[in-house]
N, C-alpha and C positions, 0 to 999 in steps of 0.2 A: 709733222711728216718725218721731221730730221729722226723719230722716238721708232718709226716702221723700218727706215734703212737700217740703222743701229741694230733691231730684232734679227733682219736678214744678215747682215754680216756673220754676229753672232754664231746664227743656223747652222751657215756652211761653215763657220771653222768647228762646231760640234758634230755635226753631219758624219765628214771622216772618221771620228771614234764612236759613232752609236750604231751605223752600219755591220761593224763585222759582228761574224759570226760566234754564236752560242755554244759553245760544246761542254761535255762533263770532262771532269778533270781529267787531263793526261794521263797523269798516275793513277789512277781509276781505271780508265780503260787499259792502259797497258797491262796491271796487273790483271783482269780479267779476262786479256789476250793469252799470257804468260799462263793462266790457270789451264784455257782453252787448248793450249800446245801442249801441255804436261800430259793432260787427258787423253789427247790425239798419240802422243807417243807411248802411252798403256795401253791403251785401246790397241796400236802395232803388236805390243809387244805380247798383250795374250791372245790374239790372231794368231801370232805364230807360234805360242804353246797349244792352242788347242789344235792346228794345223798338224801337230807332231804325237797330240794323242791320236788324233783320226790315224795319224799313219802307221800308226802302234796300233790299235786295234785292228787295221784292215790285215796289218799280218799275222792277229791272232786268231783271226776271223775261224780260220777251221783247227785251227789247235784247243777243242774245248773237250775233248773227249774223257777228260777224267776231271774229278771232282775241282782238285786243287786249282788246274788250267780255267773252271768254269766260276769260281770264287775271283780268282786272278782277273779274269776277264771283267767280271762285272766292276770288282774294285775301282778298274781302270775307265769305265766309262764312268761312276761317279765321279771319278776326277776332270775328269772332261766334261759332264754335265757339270759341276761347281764353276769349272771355267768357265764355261756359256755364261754362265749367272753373273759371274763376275765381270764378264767382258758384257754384259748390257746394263748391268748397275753404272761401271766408266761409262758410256755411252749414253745412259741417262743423266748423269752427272753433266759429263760435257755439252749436251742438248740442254740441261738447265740452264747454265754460263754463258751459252751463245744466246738463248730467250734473255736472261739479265742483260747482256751487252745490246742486243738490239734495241729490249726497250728502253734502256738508257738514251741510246741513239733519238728514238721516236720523241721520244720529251726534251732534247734539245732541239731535235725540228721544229717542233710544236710550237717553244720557247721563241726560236728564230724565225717563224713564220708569222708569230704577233706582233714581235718588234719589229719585222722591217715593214705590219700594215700599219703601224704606228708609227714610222722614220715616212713613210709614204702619204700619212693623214696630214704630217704637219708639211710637210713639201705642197702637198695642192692646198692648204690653206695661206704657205704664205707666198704662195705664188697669187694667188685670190688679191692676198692683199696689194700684192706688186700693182695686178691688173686693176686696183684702184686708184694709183696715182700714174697722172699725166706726163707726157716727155718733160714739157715746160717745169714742173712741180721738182720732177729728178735733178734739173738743173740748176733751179733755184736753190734746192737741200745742199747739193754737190759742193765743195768749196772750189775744186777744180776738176778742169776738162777730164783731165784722168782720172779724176774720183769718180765723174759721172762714166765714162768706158766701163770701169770696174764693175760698178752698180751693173748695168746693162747687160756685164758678158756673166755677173754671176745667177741673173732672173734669168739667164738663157738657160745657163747650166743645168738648173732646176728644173726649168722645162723638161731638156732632153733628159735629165735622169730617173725621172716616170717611169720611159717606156721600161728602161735599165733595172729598175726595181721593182716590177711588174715583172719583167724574166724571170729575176733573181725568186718573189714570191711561188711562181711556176715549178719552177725546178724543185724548191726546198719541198713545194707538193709532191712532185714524180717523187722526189725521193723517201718521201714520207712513205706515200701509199706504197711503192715496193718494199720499205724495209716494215709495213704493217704485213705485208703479206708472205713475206721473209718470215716474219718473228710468229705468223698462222703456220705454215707449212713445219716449223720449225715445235709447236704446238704438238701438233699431231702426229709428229715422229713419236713425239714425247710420249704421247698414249701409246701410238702401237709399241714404244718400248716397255710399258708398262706393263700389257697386257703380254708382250714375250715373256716376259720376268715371272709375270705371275705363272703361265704354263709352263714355265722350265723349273722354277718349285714344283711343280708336279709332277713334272717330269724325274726330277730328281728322287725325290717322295718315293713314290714308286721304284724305282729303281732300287734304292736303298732295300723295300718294302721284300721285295723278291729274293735280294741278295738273304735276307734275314728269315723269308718260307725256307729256298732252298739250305740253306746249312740248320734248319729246324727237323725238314721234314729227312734230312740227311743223318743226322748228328754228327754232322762233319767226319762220317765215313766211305766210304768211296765206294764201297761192295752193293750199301742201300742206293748211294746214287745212279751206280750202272742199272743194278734192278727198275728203278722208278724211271730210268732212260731207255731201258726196252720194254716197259707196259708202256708208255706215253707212246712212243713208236710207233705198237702197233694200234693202238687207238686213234694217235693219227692220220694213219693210211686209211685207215678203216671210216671212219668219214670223209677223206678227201673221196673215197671211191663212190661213197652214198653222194655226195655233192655233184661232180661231175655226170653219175650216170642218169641223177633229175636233170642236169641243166642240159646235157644230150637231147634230151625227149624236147625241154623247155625253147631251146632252138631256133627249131622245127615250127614251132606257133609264132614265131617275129612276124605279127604286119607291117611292110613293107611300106605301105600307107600310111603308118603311123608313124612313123622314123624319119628323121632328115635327110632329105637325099645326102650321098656322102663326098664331105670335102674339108679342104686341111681349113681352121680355123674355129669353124662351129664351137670345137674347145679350148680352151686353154691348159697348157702344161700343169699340173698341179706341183712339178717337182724339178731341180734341173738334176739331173744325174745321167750318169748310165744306164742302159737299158742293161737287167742283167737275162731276162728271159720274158720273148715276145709272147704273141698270140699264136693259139695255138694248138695241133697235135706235139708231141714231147717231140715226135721224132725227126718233128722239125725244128723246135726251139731249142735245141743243144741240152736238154733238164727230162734225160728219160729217166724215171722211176717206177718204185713198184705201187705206188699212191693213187696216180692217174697217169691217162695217158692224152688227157685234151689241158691246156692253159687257158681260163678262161679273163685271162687279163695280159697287162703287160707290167713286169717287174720294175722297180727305180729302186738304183741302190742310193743310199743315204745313211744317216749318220741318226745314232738313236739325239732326238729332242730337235732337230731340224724341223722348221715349220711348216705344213702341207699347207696347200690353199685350193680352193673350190675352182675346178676346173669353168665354172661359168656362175652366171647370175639364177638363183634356183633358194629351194624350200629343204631345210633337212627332212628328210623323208623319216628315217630311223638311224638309230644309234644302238650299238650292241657290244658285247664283252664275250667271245667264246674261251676267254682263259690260254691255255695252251693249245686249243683247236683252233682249225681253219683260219677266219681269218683275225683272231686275237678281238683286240678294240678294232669297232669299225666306224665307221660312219656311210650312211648313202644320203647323197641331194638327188632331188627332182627338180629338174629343169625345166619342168611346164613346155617343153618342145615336143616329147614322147622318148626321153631319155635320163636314164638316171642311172649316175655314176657313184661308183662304188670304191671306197680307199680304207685299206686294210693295214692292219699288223701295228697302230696306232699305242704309245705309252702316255698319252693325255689327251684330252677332248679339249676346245676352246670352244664350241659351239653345243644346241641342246635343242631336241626333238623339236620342229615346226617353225624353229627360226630363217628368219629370211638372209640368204646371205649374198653378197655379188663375187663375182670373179673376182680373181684374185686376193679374196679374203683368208684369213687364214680359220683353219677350222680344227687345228688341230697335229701333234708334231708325231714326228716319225718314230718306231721302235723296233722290239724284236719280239710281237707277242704273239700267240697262234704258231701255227705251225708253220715254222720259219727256223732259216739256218744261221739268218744273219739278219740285220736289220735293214730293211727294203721298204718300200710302199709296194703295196699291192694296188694296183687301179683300175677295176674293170667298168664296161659301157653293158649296160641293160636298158632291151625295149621296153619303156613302162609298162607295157599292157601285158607282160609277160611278170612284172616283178614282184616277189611276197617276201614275209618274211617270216621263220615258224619256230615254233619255240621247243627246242632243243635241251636234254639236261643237262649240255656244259654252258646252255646261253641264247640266245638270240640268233637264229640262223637268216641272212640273205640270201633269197634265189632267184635265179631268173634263166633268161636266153639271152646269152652275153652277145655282143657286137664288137669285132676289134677296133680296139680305140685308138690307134692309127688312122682309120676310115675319118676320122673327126680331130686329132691332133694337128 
């Protein structure tokens, strides 16, 4: 017997150093913090360069009327699209270091949650054994009275430190499972920065693509460009007018029936910005021209490669390119409710005819393509049972009998 007390002694004086906690090296983590703040402080800092291109173009926004201003201009959003890129490459970087530090984390929990059911296995096993010998047997082992007390208060100890270690197991769970679902969340940032990354290459692509039409189709002189800026002109008035005076008649056939009754939410914002020009007659939305005189959407001003996202849960309906008409790249979803919305003036697609998408996904980033001053989304609401699409030779044309999208914002 005297060989079981001896074991129990033992226990508790190792007891106190197999207990604590498991972590990865100090130095390890810190420098992965250190990594994590460098990050965070690029990430500030081209935030605020690219803050200062948006403010640079918004005041070039109507100074493009001669060649050099409209080479100028494009220059300067490629520099600003390069930022984008660069400012979510950092962001990808730092999303990666925070997933390494996490799961660093996760595998010290792990570690620390076998050991203390293991620091717990041997506690009820030699308490087992305690509750095999008798008061009498304790006293007998004991050399003295205070030997046997000791004995006594440290099988108590034991006891009560169960329930203590059974908490402690509890918690290192809770915090497992949040920092698994930390390090998921943390995951899927990761793709949707991926997938930004990859559209903002496109984005840029493009951009470039047009900078290098226009001074081809130019030969970087200024007299071809004004010319090629008054046929484009009237060519595009000259569709905006065919557009509108179908979608006038188009209108007129909306069932009623078949549309949502109207109230705010049914959609969701595709965009946060400005409204620059509501729904509409012109002579009401401040934007009269010689083009048209009804708005069959409502304007969002925005920043070209900003990401649009689907006003609701829906099916790409069609997807189209009118070049420098109407509405540029477009995209329409069908929402299966009896409406389908329409978002226009697009410099990259993220999405492709018939795919399912949910609100708030992104489908696709903002530009200046079609017939546009500036770079805007275009967003208009069509009654399904009103909507076609017909094939035009600058491109893919959407029509319908629009619905102010207000009614459903």
């Amino acid at each position: 017997m005297g060989t079981k007390f001896r074991k129990i002694i033992i226990f508790l004086i190792l007891l106190a150093t197999i207990t604590l906690p498991i972590f990865t090296s100090a130095e390890t983590t810190e420098e992965m913090r250190a990594q994590i703040a460098a990050k965070q402080a690029e990430i500030q800092q081209l935030e605020k360069q690219i803050a200062e291109y948006n403010a640079e173009l918004k005041n070039k926004k109507n100074q493009e009327s001669s060649l050099t201003k409209q080479i100028a201009n494009m220059q300067l959003q490629i520099k600003k699209l390069e930022a984008d890129i660069k400012l979510t490459q950092t962001k990808i970087s730092a999303t990666s270091l925070k997933i390494d530090e996490l799961s660093s984390g996760i595998a010290a929990k792990n570690a620390e949650i076998e050991k203390q059911k293991q620091n717990l296995s041997e506690t009820i096993r030699t308490i087992n054994e305690y509750d095999e010998v008798s008061p009498l047997q304790m006293v007998l082992v004991s050399a003295t009275f205070s030997s046997f007390l000791n004995l006594m208060q440290s099988a108590e100890s034991l006891q009560a430190g169960i329930q203590t270690k059974l908490d402690q197991i509890q918690q290192l769970k809770t915090d497992l499972e949040n920092s698994k679902a930390e390090a998921q969340d943390q995951k899927d940032q990761l793709e949707q920065l991926r997938g930004q990354l990859s559209g903002q290459n496109i984005v840029l692509n493009n951009q470039k693509g047009e900078k290098n039409d226009l001074l081809s189709q130019t030969k970087n002189q200024e007299k071809k460009y004004q010319q090629i800026l008054t046929d484009l002109q009237k060519q595009q008035q000259q569709i905006q007018k065919d557009i509108y005076a179908i979608e006038d008649k188009l209108r007129l056939t909306i069932d009623p029936s078949s549309i949502p009754v109207y109230r705010s939410g049914v959609l969701a914002w595709p965009l946060q910005g400005a409204i620059n020009q509501r729904y509409g007659p012109t002579s009401q939305t401040g934007f009269i021209n010689n083009a048209y005189n009804f708005h069959n959407g409502i304007d969002i001003d925005t920043n070209i490669g900003d990401p649009i996202k689907s006003a609701g849960d829906g099916v790409v309906k069609a997807i189209g390119n009118d070049g420098k008409y109407a509405y540029g790249k477009w995209v329409a979803i069908d929402h299966q409710n009896g409406l389908i919305t329409l978002y226009g003036h697009f410099s990259g697609y993220a999405v492709s005819v018939g795919q399912k998408v949910k609100a708030g996904q992104v489908i696709g980033y903002a530009g200046n393509t079609g017939f546009s001053t500036g770079p805007h989304l275009h967003f208009t609401v069509y009654a399904a049972n009103t909507f076609s699409v017909q094939d035009k030779w600058y491109g893919l044309l959407p029509l319908g009998g629009s619905i102010n999208p207000m009614n459903y914002l």
